[in-house]
N, C-alpha and C positions, 0 to 999 in steps of 0.2 A: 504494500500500500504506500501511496505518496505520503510524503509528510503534509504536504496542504491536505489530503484525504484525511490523514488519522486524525490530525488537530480539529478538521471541522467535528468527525463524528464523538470526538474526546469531550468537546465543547456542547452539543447535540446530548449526549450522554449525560455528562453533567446538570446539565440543565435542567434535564426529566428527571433524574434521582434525586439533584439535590439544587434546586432552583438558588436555594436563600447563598450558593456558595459561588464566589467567583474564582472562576477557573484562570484566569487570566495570569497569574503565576506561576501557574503549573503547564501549562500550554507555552511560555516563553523560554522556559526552565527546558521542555521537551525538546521545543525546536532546536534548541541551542545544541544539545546534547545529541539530539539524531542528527544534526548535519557535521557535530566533529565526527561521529561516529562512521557516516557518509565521505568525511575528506580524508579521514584514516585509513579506511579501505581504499580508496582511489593513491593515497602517496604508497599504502604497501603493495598494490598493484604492479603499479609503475615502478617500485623499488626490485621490483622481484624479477623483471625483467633482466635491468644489471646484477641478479645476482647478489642485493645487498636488503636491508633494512631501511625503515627511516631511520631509524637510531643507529646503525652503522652509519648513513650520507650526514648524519648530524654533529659527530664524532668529527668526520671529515673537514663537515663544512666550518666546524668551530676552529681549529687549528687551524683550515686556510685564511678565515677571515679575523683570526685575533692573537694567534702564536707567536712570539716573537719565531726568528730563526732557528733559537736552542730548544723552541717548544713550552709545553707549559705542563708543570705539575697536574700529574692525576687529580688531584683534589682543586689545582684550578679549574680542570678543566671538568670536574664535576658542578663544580659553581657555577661556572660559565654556561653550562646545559639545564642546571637546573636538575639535576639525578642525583642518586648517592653517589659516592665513591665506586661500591661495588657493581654497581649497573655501568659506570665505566671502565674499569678492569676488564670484565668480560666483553664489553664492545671493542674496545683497543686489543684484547688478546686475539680477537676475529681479524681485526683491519691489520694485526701483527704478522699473523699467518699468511696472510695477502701480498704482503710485502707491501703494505699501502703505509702502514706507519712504525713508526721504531722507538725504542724504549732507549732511556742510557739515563745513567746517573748523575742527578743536578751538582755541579762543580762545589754550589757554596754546600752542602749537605749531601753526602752521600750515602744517605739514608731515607733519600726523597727521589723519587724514579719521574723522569721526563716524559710525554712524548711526543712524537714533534712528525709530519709529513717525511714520507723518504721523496724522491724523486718520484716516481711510478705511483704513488699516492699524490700526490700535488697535480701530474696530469690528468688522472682520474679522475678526483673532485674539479680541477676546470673545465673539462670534457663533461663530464656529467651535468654541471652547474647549470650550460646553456640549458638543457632540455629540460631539467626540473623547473627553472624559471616557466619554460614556455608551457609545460604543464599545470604549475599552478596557476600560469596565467588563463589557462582556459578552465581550471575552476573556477575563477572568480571572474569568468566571460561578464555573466549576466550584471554586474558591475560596475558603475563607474570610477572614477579614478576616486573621485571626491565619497562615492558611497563608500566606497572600499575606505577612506579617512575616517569617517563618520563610523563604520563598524568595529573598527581596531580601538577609537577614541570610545566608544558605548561597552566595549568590553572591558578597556582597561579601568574604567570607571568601575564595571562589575565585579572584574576580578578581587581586587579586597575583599568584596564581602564573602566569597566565597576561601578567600585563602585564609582568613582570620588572623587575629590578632601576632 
């Protein structure tokens, strides 16, 4: 069923069970949730084609677009993502085995492990980069440049209340 389908007959349902209750909460709360649910399946689609994850090409794309050259500590580079520590390890020991990223020991602490693009990972995520753009550019088709503001700006306002204190 479409999401415009389910929301109306959600709304419809409500309505009849329990007239005094507005649903309007729970129907914004829904959409929100089925269409990540909808670009999730559509990035690991398209991710599975290359052989990769989103959370592998996100591994990637975070050290191309913010690593210095020597790399960034596992634990920066879990902040940076937003994941624990150990949901990095195991995505880096994948892109390891790849040959796409490499591990070495931070000079000032050699008790703090790197990691950082090798070659063959740096052409990869460039290579990869254009088409992922031009994919999510054709999710967010129906879109304008300005709506596309407006959505990221209505989210980031929501997000607090949902990440809490």
């Amino acid at each position: 069923m479409k999401t415009a389908e389910l929301l109306e007959r959600i709304e419809r349902d409500w309505q009849a069970a329990r007239p005094d209750v507005n649903p309007e909460p729970m129907l914004t709360v829904i959409a929100v949730q089925r269409t990540s649910q909808l670009l999730q399946g559509a990035l690991e689609a398209f991710f599975a084609g290359y052989d990769l994850t989103p959370s592998a090409f996100d591994v990637l794309a975070t050290l191309r677009r913010s690593a210095p050259p020597e790399g960034l500590t596992l634990g920066d580079l879990a902040h940076r993502m937003a994941v624990t520590p150990p949901a990095v390890t195991k995505r880096v020991d994948g892109l390891e085995r790849r040959g796409w990223v490499t591990r070495h020991p931070d000079p000032g602490d050699r008790r703090t492990v790197r990691a950082a693009l090798s070659a063959a990972g740096r052409a990869a995520v460039d290579e990869l980069l254009l088409a992922h753009v031009a994919h999510e550019e054709a999710l967010l088709g129906q879109l304008t440049p300005d709506e596309r503001r407006t959505l990221r700006q209505l989210l980031g306002r929501l997000s607090p209340a949902a990440e809490g204190p």
